[in-house]
C-alpha positions in Angstrom: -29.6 11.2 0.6 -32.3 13.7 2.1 -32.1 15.7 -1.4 -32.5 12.2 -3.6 -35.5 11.1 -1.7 -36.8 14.7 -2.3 -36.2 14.8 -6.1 -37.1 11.2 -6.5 -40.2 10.7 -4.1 -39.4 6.6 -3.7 -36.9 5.0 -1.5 -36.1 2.8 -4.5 -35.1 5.3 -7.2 -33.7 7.5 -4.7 -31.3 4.2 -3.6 -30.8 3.7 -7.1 -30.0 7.3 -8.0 -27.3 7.2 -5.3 -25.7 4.1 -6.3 -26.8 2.0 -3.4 -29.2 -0.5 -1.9 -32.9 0.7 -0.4 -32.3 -0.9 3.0 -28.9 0.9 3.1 -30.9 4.3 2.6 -33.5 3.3 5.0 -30.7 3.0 7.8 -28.8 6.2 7.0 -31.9 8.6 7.4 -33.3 6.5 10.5 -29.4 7.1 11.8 -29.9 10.7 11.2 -33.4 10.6 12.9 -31.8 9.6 16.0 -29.0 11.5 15.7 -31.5 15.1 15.4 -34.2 13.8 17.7 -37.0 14.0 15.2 -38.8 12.3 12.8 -37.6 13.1 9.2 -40.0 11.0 6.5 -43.2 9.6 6.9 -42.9 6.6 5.8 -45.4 3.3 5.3 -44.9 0.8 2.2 -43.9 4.0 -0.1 -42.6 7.3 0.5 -45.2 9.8 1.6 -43.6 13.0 2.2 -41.6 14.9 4.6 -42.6 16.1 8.1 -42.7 19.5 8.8 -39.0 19.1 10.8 -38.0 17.2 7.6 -39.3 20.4 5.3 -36.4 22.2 7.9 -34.0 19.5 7.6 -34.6 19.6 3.8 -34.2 23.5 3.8 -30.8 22.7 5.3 -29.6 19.9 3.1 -29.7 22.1 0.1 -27.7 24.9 1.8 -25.2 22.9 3.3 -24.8 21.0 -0.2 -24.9 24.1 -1.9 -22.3 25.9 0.1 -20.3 22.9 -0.4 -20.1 23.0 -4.1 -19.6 26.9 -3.7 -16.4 26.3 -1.6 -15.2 23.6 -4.3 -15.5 25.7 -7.2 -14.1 28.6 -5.9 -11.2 26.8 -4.5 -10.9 24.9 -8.1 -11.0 28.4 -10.1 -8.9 30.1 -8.3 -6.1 27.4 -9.4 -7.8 26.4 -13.1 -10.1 28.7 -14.0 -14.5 28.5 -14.2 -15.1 25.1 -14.6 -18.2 22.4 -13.5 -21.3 22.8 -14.1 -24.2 25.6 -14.2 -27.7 25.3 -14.9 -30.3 27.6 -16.5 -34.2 27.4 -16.0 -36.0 29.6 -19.4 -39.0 30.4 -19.3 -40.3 28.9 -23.4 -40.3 32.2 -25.0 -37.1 33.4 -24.1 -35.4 29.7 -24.7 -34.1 31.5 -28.1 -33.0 34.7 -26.4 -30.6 32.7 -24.0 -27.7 31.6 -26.7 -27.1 35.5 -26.7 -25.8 34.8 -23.0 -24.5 31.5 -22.5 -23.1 32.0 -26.2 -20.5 34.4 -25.3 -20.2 33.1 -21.4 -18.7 29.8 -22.8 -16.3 31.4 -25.3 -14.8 33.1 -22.4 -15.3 30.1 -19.9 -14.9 27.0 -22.2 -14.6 24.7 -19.1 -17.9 25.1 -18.0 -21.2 23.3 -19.3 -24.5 24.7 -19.2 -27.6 22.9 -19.0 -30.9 24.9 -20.3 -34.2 23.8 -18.6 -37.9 25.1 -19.8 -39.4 25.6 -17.1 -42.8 28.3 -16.5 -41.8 31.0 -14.3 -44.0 29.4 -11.5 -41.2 26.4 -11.4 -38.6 29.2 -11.8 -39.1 30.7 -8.6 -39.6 27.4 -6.5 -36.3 25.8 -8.3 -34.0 29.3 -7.1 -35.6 28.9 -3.9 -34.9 25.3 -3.8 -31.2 25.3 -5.0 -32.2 22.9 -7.8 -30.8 25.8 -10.4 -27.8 28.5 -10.4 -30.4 30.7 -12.7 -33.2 31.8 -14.1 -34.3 33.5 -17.3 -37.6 34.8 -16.6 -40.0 37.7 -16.0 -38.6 40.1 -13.2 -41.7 42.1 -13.1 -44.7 39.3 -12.6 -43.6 36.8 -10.1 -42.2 36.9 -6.2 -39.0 36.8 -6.8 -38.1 38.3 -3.5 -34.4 39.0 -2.8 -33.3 37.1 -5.7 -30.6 39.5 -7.8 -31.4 40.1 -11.2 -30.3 42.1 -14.6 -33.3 43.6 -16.2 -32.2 42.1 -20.7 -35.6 43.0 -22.3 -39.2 44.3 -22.7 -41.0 41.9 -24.1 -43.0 43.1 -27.3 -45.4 40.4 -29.4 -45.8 39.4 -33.0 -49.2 37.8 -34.5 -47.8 34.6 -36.6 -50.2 33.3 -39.0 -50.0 31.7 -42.8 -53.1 34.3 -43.6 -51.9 35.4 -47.1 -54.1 38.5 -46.5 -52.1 39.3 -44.0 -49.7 42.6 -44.2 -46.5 42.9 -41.7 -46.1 46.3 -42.3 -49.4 47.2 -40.9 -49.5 45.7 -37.7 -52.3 44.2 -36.1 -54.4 44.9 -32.7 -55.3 42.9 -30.2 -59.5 43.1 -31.1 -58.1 41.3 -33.9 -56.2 38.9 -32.5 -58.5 37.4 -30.4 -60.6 36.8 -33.7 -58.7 34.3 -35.0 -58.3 31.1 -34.1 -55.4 30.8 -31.8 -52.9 28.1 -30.4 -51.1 29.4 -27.1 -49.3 28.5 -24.4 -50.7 26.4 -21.6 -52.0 28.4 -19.0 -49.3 27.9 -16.1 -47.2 29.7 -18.5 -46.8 33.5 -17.2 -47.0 34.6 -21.2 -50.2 33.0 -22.0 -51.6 34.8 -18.8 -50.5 37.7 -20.0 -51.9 37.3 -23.4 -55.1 36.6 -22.1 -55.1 40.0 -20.3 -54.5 42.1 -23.4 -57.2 40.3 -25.1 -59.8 40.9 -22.8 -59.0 44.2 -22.4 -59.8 44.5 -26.1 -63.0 42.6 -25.3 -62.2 39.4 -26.6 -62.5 35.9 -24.7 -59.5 34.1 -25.0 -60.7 30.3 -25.9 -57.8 29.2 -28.2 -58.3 25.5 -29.7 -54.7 24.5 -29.2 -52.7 24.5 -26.1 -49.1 23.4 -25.7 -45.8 23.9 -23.4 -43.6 24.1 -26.3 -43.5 27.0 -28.9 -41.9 24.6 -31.5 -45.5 22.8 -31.1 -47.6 26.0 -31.3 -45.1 27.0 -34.6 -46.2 23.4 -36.5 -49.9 24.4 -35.7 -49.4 27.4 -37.4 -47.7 26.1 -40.5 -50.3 23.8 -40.9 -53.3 26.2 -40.4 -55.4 27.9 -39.8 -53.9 28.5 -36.5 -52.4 31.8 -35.5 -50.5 32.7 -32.2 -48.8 35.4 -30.5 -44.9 35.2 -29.4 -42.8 37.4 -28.4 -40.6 39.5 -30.7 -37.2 38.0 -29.9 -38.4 34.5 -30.6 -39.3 35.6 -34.0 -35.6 36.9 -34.2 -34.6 33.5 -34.1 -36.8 31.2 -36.0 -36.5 30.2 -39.3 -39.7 30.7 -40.5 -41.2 29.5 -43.8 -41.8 31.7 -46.6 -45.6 31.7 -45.9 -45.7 32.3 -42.3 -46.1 35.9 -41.2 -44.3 37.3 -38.3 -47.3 41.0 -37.8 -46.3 43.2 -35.0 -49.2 44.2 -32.6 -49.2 47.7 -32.6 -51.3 48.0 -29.4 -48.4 47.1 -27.0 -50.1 47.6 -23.6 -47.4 47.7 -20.3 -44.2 46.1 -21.2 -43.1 43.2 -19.0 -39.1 43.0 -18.1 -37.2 39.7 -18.8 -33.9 39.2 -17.1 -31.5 36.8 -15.2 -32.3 36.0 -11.6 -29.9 34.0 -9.3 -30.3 33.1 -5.5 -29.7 35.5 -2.8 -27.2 33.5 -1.1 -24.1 34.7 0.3 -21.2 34.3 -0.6 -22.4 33.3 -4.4 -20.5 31.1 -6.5 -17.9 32.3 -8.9 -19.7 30.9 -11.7 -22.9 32.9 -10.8 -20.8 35.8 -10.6 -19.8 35.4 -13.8 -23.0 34.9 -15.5 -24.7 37.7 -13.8 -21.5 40.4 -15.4 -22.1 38.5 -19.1 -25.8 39.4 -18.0 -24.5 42.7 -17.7 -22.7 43.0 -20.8 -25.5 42.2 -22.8 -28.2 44.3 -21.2 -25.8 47.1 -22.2 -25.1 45.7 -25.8 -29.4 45.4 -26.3 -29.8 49.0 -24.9 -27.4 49.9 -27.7 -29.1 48.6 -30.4 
């Protein structure tokens, strides 16, 4: 009940989310105020956050839920194999690198289901905190990720795409002359359009794109329809279909590479389906450091 009110923020759709009446969940977290000795919610007409003992009591909740489901599932696949559910939060430009590991994870696992979730490595690191995912797909090398365990996949290299027929691949473009074009990038709570920005004004450009979205799919139409250009990352292009007149150009003035890799919870002892995932994370670094 303590983590529905904190997903939901409203005693009504958190009653509703659990299936039973708001007067019902009312009673059951004043019952568990009396029964700790503190207040847990301040509370009015509406729902207006935790008190600071709540934040502790809300801290616990996810453990002792977490730990629960931990003890299920590795009960259950001991007897019948991986199976339940695992989620994934992606950061938006490495949401077509992350088929390459719950691709081959499922084959081996086919009783498991894996949701995907884009979030921007900000949400990333409060969500693995929080319990509310099992992992992350993200940068290892720009955010606090603190004891959080992690396989180092990538280093993330960028591509100018643009439907500028004058355009050659082959050559490669820099970053002076990237920022001369007119540009559709990320938002800016996105870690890679803050790191964009940073190549580009070391070339002595100021970023000021005209076009700002959360999804790369978005940013891709813009570009199809022109004049817009923008700059993704290498293994995106990998994976897009792009049309004949849209031009994936390497920047050839790469700068300082930034790592992306899986990150899971430090919590101990970790889930069997975490364990797995983090040795299929481990397989594929090896198979990208291969070739």
């Amino acid at each position: 009940m303590v983590l529905a009110l904190a997903r939901e923020r409203h005693f009504g759709r958190a009653a509703e989310a659990l299936g039973i009446s708001q007067p019902s969940l009312s009673a059951a977290l004043k019952a568990l105020e009396d029964t700790l000795g503190v207040t847990i919610v301040n509370r009015s007409s509406r729902f207006q956050g935790f008190t600071p003992e709540g934040e502790r009591v809300l801290a616990w909740a996810r453990r002792i839920v977490a730990d629960a489901d931990a003890m299920r599932q590795e009960i259950r696949s001991a007897r019948h194999g991986l199976a339940g559910p695992l989620r994934i939060a992606v950061i938006p430009t490495a949401l077509a690198a992350v088929a390459r590991l719950t691709g081959p994870f499922l084959a081996r696992h086919p009783g498991v289901t894996v949701t995907v979730l884009s979030r921007s490595s900000d949400e990333i690191v409060r969500m693995l905190a929080d319990l509310e995912v099992d992992a992350g797909l993200t940068y290892l090398d720009n955010e606090p990720l603190g004891q959080a365990r992690t396989v180092a996949l990538y280093a993330e290299r960028y591509c100018l795409l643009s439907a500028d027929a004058g355009l050659d691949p082959r050559a490669g473009v820099g970053w002076a002359e990237v920022g001369r074009r007119p540009l559709c990038l990320l938002t800016s709570d996105m870690q890679n359009r803050r790191i964009i920005e940073r190549r580009l004004r070391a070339a002595g450009c100021v970023p000021a794109p005209g076009v700002e979205s959360d999804s790369t799919i978005a940013l891709l139409a813009h570009v199809r329809a022109g004049p817009w250009s923008t700059v993704v990352p290498e293994r995106l292009v990998e994976a897009l279909d792009l049309p004949p007149r849209v031009k994936a150009v390497p920047i050839v003035e790469a700068g300082p590479a930034h790592t992306v890799g899986l990150a899971v919870a430090p919590r101990e002892p970790g889930t069997p389906l975490v364990a797995a995932l983090l040795a299929e994370a481990r397989s594929l670094a090896r198979d990208l450091a291969d070739g």
